[in-house]
PAMI-778723 format. One record per residue (C-alpha): x, y, z; residue in one letter. Coordinates in nm, 2 decimals, always signed. Layout:
N
<<X; Y; Z>; a> ...
% end
This chain:
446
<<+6.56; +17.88; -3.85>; x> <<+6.55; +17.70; -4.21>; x> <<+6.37; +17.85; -4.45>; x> <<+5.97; +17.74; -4.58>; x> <<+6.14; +17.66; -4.92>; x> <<+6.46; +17.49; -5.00>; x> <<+6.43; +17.49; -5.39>; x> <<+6.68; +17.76; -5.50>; x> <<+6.69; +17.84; -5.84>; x> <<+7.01; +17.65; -5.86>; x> <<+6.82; +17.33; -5.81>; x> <<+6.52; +17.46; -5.99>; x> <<+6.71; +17.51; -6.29>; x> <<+6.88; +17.17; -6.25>; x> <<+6.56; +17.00; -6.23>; x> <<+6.44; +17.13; -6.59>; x> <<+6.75; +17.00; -6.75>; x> <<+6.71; +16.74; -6.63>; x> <<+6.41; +16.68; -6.72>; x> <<+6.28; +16.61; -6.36>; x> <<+6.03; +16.91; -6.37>; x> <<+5.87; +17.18; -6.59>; x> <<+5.84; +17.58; -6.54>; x> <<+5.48; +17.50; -6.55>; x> <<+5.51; +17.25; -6.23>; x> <<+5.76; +17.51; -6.03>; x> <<+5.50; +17.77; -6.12>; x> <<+5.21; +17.58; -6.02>; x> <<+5.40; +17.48; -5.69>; x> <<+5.46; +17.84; -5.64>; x> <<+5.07; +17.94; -5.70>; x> <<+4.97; +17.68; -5.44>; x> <<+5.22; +17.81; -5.18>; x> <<+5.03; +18.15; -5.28>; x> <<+4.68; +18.00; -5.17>; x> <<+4.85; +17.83; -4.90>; x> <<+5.06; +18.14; -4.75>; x> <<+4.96; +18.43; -4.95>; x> <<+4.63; +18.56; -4.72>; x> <<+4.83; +18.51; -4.40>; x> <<+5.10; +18.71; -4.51>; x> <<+4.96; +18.92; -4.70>; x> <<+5.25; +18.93; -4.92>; x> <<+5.13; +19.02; -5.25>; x> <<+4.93; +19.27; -5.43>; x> <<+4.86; +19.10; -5.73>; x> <<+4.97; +18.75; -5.87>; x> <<+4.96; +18.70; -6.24>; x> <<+4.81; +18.35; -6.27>; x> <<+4.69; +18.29; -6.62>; x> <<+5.00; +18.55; -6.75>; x> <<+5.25; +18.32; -6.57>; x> <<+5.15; +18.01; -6.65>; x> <<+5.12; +18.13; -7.03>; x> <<+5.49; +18.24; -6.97>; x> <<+5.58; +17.93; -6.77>; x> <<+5.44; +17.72; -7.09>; x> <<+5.64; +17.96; -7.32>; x> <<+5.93; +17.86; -7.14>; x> <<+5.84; +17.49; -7.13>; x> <<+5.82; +17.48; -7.53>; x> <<+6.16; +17.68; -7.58>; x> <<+6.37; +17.46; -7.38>; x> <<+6.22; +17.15; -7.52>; x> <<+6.38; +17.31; -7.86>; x> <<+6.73; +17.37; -7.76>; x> <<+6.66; +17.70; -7.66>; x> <<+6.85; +17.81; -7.31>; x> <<+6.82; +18.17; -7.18>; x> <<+7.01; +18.06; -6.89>; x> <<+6.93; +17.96; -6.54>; x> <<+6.63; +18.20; -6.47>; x> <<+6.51; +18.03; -6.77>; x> <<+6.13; +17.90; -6.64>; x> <<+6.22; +18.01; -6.30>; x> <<+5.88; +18.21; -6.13>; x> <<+6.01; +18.56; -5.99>; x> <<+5.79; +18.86; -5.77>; x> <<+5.84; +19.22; -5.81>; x> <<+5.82; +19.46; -5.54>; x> <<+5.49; +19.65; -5.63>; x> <<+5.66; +19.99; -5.71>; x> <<+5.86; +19.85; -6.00>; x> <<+5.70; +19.89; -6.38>; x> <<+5.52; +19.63; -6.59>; x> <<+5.38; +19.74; -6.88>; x> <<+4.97; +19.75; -6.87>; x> <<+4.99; +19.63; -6.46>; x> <<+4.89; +19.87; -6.20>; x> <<+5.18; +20.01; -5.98>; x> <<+5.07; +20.09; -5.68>; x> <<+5.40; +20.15; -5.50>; x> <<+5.18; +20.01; -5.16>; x> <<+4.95; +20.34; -5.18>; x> <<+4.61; +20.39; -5.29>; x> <<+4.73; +20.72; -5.40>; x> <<+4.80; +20.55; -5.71>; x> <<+4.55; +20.26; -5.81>; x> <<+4.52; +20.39; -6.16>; x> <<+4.88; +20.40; -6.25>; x> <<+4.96; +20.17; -6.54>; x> <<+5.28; +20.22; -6.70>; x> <<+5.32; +20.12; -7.08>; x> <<+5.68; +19.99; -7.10>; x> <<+5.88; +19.74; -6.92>; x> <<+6.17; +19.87; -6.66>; x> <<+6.45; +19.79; -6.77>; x> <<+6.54; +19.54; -6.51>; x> <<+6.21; +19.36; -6.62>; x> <<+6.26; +19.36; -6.94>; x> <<+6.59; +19.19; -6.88>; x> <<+6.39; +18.95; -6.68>; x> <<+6.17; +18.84; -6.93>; x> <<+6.48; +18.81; -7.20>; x> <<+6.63; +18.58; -6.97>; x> <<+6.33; +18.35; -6.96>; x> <<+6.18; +18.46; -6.61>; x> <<+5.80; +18.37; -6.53>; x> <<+5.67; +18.71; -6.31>; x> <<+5.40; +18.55; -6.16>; x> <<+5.34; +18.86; -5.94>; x> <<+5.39; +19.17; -5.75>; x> <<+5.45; +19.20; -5.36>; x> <<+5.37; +19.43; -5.09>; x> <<+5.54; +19.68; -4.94>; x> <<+5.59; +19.99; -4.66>; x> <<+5.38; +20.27; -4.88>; x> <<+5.64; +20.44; -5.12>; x> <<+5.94; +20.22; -4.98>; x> <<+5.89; +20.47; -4.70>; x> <<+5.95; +20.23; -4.37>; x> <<+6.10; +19.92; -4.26>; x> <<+5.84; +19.70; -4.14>; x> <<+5.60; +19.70; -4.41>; x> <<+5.24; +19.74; -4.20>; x> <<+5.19; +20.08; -4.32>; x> <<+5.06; +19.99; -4.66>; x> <<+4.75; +20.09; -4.86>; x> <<+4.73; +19.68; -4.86>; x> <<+4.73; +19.61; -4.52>; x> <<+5.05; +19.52; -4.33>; x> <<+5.29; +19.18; -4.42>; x> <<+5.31; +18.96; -4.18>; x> <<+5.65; +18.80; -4.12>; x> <<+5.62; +18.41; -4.22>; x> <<+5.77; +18.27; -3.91>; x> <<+5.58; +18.45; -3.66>; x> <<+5.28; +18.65; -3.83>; x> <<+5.25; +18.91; -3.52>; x> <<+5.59; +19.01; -3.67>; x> <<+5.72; +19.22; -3.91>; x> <<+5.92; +19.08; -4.23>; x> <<+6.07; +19.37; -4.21>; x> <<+6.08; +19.68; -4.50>; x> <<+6.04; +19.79; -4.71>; x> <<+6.04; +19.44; -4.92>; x> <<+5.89; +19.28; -4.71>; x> <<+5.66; +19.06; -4.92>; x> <<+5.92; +18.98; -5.16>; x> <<+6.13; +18.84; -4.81>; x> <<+5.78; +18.69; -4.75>; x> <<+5.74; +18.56; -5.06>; x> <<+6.03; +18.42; -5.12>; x> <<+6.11; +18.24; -4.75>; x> <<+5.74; +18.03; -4.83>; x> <<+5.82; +18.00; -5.20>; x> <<+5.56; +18.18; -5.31>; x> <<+5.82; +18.26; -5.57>; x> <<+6.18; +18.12; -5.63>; x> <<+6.36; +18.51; -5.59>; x> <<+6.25; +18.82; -5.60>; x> <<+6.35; +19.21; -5.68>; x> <<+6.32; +19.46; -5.41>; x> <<+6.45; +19.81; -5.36>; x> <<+6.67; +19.95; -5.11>; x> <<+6.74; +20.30; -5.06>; x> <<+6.80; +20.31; -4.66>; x> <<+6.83; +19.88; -4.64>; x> <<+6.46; +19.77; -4.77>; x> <<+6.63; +19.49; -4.96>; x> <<+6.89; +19.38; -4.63>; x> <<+6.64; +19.45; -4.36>; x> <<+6.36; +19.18; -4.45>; x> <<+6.62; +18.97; -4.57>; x> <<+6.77; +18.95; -4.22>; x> <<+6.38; +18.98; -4.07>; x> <<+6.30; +18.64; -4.25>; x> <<+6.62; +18.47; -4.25>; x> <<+6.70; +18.49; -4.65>; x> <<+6.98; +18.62; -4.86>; x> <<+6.96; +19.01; -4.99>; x> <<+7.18; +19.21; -5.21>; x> <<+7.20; +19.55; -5.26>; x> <<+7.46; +19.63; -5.55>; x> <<+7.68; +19.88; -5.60>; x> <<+7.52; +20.24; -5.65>; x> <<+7.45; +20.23; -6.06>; x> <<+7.47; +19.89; -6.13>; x> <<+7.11; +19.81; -6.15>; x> <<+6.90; +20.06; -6.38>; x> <<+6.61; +20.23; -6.15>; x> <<+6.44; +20.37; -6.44>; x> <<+6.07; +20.27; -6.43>; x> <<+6.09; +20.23; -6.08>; x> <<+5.88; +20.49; -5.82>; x> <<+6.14; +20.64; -5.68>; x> <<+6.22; +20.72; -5.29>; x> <<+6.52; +20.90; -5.38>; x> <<+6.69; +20.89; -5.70>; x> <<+7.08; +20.98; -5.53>; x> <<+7.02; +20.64; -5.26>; x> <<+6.77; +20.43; -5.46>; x> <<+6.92; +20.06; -5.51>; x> <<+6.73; +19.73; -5.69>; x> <<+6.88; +19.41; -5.61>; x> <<+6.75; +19.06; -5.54>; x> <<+6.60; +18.84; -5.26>; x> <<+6.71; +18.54; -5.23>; x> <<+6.75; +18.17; -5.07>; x> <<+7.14; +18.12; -5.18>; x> <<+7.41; +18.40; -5.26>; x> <<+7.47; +18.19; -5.59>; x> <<+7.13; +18.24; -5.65>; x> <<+7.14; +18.60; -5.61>; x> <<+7.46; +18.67; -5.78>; x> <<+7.29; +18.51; -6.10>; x> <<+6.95; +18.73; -6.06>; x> <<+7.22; +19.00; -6.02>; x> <<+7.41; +18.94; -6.34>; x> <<+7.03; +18.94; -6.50>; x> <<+6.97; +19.25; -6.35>; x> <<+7.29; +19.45; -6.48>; x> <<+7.28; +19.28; -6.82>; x> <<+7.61; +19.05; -6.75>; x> <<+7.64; +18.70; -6.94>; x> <<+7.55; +18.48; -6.65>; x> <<+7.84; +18.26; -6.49>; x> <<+7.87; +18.08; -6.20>; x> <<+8.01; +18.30; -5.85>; x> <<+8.33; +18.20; -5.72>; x> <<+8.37; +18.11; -5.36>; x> <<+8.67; +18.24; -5.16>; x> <<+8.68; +18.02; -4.89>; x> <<+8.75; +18.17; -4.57>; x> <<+9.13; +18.06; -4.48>; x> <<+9.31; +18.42; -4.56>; x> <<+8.99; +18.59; -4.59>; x> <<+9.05; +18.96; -4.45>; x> <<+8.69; +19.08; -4.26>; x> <<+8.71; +19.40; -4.10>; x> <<+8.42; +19.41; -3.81>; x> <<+8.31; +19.72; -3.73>; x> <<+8.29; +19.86; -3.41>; x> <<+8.14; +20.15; -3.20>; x> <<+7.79; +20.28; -3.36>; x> <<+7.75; +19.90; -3.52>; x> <<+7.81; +19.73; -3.17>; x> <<+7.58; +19.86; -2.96>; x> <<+7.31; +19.87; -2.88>; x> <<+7.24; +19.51; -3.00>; x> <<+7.00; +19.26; -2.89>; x> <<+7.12; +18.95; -2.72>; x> <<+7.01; +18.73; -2.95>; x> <<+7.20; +18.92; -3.23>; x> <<+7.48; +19.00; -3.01>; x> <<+7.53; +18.61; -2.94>; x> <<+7.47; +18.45; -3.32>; x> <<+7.67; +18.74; -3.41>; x> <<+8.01; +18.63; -3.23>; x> <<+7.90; +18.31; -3.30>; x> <<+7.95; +18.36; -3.68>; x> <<+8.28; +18.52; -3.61>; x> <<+8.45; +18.28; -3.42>; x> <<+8.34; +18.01; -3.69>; x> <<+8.51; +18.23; -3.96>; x> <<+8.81; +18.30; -3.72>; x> <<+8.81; +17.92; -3.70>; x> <<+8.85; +17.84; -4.09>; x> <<+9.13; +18.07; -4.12>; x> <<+8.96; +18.42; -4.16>; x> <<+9.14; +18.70; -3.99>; x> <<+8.90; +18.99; -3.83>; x> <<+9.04; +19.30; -3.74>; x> <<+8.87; +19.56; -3.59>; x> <<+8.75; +19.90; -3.78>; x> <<+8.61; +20.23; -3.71>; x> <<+8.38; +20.50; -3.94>; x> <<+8.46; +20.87; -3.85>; x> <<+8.12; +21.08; -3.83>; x> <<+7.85; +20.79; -3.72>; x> <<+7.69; +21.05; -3.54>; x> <<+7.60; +21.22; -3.88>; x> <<+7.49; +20.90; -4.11>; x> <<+7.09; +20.92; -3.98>; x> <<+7.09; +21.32; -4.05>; x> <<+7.30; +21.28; -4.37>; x> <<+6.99; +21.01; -4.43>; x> <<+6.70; +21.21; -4.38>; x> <<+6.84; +21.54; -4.54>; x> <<+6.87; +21.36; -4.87>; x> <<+6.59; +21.10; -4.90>; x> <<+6.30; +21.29; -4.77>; x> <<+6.40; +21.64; -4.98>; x> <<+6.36; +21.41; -5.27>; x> <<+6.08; +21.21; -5.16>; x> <<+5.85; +21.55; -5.14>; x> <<+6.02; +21.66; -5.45>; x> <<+5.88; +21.36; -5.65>; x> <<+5.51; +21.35; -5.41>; x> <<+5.47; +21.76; -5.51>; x> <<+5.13; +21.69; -5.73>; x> <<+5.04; +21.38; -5.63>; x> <<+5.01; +21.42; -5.20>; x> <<+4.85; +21.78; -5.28>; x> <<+4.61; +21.63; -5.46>; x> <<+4.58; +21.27; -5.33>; x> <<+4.74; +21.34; -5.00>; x> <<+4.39; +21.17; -4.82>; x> <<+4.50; +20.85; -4.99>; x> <<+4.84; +20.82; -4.81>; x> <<+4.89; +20.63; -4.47>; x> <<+4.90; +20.98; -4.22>; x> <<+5.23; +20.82; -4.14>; x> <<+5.35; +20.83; -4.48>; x> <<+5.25; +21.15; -4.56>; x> <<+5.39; +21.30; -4.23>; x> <<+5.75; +21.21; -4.34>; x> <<+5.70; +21.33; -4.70>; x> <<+5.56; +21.66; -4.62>; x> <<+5.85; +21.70; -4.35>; x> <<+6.08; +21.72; -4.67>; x> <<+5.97; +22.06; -4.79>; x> <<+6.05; +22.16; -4.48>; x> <<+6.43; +22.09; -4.49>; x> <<+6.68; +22.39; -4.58>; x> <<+6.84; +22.32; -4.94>; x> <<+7.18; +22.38; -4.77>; x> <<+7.09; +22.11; -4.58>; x> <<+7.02; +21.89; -4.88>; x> <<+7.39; +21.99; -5.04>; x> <<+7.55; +21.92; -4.72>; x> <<+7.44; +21.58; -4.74>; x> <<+7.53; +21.54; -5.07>; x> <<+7.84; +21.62; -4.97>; x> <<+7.86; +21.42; -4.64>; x> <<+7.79; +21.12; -4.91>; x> <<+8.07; +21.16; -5.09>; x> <<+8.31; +21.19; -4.79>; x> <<+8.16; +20.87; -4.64>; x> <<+8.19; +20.71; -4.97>; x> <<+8.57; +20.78; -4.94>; x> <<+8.62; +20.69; -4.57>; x> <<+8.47; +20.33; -4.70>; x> <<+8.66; +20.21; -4.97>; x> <<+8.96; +20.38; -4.72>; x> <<+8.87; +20.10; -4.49>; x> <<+8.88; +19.82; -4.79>; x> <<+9.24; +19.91; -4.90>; x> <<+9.31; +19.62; -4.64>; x> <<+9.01; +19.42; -4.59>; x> <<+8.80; +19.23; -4.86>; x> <<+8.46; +19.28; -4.66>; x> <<+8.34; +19.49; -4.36>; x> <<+8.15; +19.29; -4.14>; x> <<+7.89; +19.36; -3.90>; x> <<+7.48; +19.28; -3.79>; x> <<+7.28; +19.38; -4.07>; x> <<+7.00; +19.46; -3.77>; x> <<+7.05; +19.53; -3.41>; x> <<+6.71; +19.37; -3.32>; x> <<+6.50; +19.05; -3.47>; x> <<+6.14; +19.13; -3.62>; x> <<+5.96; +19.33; -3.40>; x> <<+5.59; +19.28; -3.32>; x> <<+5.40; +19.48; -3.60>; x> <<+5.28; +19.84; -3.44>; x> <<+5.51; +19.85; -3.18>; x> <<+5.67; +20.18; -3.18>; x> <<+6.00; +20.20; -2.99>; x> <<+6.21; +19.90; -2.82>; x> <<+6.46; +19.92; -2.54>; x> <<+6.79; +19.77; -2.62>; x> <<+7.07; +19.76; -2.39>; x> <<+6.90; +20.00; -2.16>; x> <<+6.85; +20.24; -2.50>; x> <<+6.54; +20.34; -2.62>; x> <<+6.51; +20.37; -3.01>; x> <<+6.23; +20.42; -3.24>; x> <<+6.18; +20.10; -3.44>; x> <<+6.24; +20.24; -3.74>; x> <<+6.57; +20.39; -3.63>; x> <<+6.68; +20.10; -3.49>; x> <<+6.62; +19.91; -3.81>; x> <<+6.82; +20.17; -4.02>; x> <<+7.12; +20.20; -3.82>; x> <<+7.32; +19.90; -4.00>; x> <<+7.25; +19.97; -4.31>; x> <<+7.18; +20.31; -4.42>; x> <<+7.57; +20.41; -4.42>; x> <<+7.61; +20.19; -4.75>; x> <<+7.35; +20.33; -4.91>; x> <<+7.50; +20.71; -4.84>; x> <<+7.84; +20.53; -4.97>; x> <<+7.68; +20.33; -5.25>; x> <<+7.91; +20.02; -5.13>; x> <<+7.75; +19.68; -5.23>; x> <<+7.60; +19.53; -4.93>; x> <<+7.47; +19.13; -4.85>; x> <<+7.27; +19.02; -4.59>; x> <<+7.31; +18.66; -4.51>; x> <<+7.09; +18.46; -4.25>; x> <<+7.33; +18.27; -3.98>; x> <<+7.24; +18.06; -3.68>; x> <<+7.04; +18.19; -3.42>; x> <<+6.86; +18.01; -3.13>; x> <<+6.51; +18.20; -3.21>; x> <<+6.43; +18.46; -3.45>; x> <<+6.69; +18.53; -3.78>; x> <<+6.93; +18.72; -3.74>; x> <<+7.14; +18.87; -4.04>; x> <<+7.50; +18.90; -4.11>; x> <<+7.56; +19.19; -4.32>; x> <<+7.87; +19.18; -4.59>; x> <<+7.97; +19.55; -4.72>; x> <<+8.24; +19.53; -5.05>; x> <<+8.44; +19.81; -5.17>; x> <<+8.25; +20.10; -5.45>; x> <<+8.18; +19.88; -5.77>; x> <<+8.27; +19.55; -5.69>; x> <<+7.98; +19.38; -5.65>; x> <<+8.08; +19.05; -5.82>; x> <<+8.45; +19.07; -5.55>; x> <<+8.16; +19.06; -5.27>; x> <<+7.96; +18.76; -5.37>; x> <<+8.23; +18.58; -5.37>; x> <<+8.29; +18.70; -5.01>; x> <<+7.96; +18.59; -4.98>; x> <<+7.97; +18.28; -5.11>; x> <<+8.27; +18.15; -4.92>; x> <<+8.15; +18.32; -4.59>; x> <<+7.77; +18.10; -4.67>; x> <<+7.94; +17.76; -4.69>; x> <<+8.09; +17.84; -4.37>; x> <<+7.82; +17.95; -4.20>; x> <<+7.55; +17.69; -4.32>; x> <<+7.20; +17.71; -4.14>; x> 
% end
């Protein structure tokens, strides 16, 4: 499926130097895409309209005077409503907290705004990052643009929403378990979670601060890998593409091959046999310990989740969606020796990894075993297995969150539905995996 939108910030940003277009017209086009797509999807909490045009005029004046912050420069970019604007309510998706207004700027905002972005709003989420399709939300559910009885997936699933109907040009979401990959895949877009610690998540609500990841939603990975270089405080260069001939991919077997949907399975091989075709070579790979990754998971995030909630869901607890709050409280009921063994499982998976990159540039596998599911359906039968939907939207991607490995999700050709291909890069090499990315995009055009 091609996305709503085709205008990347590559050819936005062309288009003002050009002098073809003005941030206040790609602002204005994205406002009427939000009164065109924003009720249906429900993909935003708040829009700033008179803010971003103000900034989208700001922008106008400074590059008619020589002035270039770069290509975000004038280009209009969401937020995934847990992240902190000074004086603008962050909800995190939960009513429990309709009077929190920070005073300062996150850092990754404020490095926004110094590279000339227009926030022209915030998008919905699963309540607290907590889920991964997005309809348990103090805002109502997001509806997945291609098929609104669908989730987008979670927990950024408006800024996947937003960004597939061009409600904005990219976005900023949060991943701590794959809320960044999973609605990327869900709508058919490009998402990146970085490198554990390459993004600040300061002034950001946490879900937990050892697995927490910010990182961008995108239509292009060149796209992204600028957004990215914004986000981490890098001077802003163009991402080189590795084309595929000699490419090393590494596909992952066992726990990542089934169960899978047949739709996923088939685009899936599809994908690799292209690559195989322009030169890359795929081996075959193996994690020890898959067994252990959705325990390692839970014993870490949700320890940390209550943690943070202490004050808050004692006091506000009738605020929380009861599936929300189920998960939280079942924190403080998990041994801490359990918490330091996953901490310790982290670090082992972390090695076992970057073992597996010593001879591959990129793992390669499904970034989801299933397409969007149908908002409140609880399980789905896959291969004759039976899996919770949230399980089964986890399973791909939660591993490289426990490693911190940086992690893409590109959309590839699929006959209904988008399916994902996720790219996994060795510990702190971000920049080495978009141009994975990029080579592995060209090839793989939808």
């Amino acid at each position: 499926m091609k996305p709503f939108s085709t205008a990347t910030i590559a050819d936005a940003a062309t288009r003002l130097r050009r002098g073809e277009a003005t941030a206040r017209e790609l602002t204005e086009a994205c406002l009427a895409a939000i009164a065109r797509h924003g009720e249906a999807t429900n993909a935003f909490t708040l829009v700033h309209e008179a803010a971003a045009r103000q900034a989208a005029d700001a922008a106008d004046r400074e590059l008619a005077a020589g002035r270039d912050r770069g290509p975000l420069h004038g280009i209009p970019i969401s937020l995934k409503d847990l992240i902190d604007e000074a004086g603008v309510p962050n909800t995190a998706g939960s009513r429990a907290l309709d009077d929190r207004r920070p005073r300062t700027d996150a850092p990754l905002v404020a490095r926004l705004r110094a590279a000339g972005a227009v926030l022209i709003g915030r998008t919905n989420l699963h309540e607290f990052a907590l889920g991964t399709t997005s309809e348990d939300s103090g805002f109502g559910p997001v509806r997945n643009p291609h098929d609104l009885t669908r989730s987008p997936g979670g927990s950024s699933g408006g800024s996947a929403a937003a960004v597939l109907t061009g409600m904005s040009v990219a976005s900023i979401g949060t991943d701590t378990g794959g809320s960044i990959r999973i609605p990327a895949a869900a709508c058919g877009i490009v998402g990146l979670k970085p490198s554990r610690g390459d993004v600040p998540t300061d002034g950001l609500v946490p879900l937990s601060r050892t697995l927490d990841h910010a990182g961008p939603l995108a239509l292009s990975v060149q796209d992204a890998a600028w957004v990215w270089q914004v986000l981490v405080g890098r001077p802003i260069e163009d991402v080189d593409r590795r084309a595929p001939a000699g490419l090393r991919l590494l596909r992952l077997r066992g726990y990542f091959e089934t169960p899978l949907e047949p739709d996923v399975r088939h685009a899936f091989e599809r994908a690799l046999v292209r690559l195989a075709a322009a030169g890359a070579s795929i081996a075959d790979g193996h994690v020890d310990g898959t067994d252990t990754i959705a325990k390692t998971y839970v014993d870490i995030v949700l320890p940390e989740a209550a943690h943070w909630h202490r004050r808050l869901i004692d006091e506000r607890g009738d605020r929380y969606s009861p599936a929300v709050r189920e998960r939280i409280l079942h924190g403080r009921t998990i041994a801490a020796v359990d918490y330091l063994e996953g901490l310790e499982a982290c670090r082992r998976f972390a090695a076992r990894i970057d073992a597996l990159l010593d001879t591959a540039d990129a793992l390669v596998l499904p970034t989801l075993p299933i397409t969007a599911p149908v908002l409140g359906v609880q399980e789905i039968e896959i291969d004759g297995v039976t899996l919770p939907v949230r399980s089964a939207m986890l399973k791909h991607t939660q591993l490289f969150n426990i490693g911190g490995q940086p992690a893409i999700s590109l959309p590839i050709a699929s006959g209904g539905l988008p399916v994902g291909l996720q790219l996994v890069g060795r510990t702190g090499r971000t920049r080495e995996l978009l141009e994975v990315a990029a080579g592995v995009e060209d090839c793989l055009a939808v």
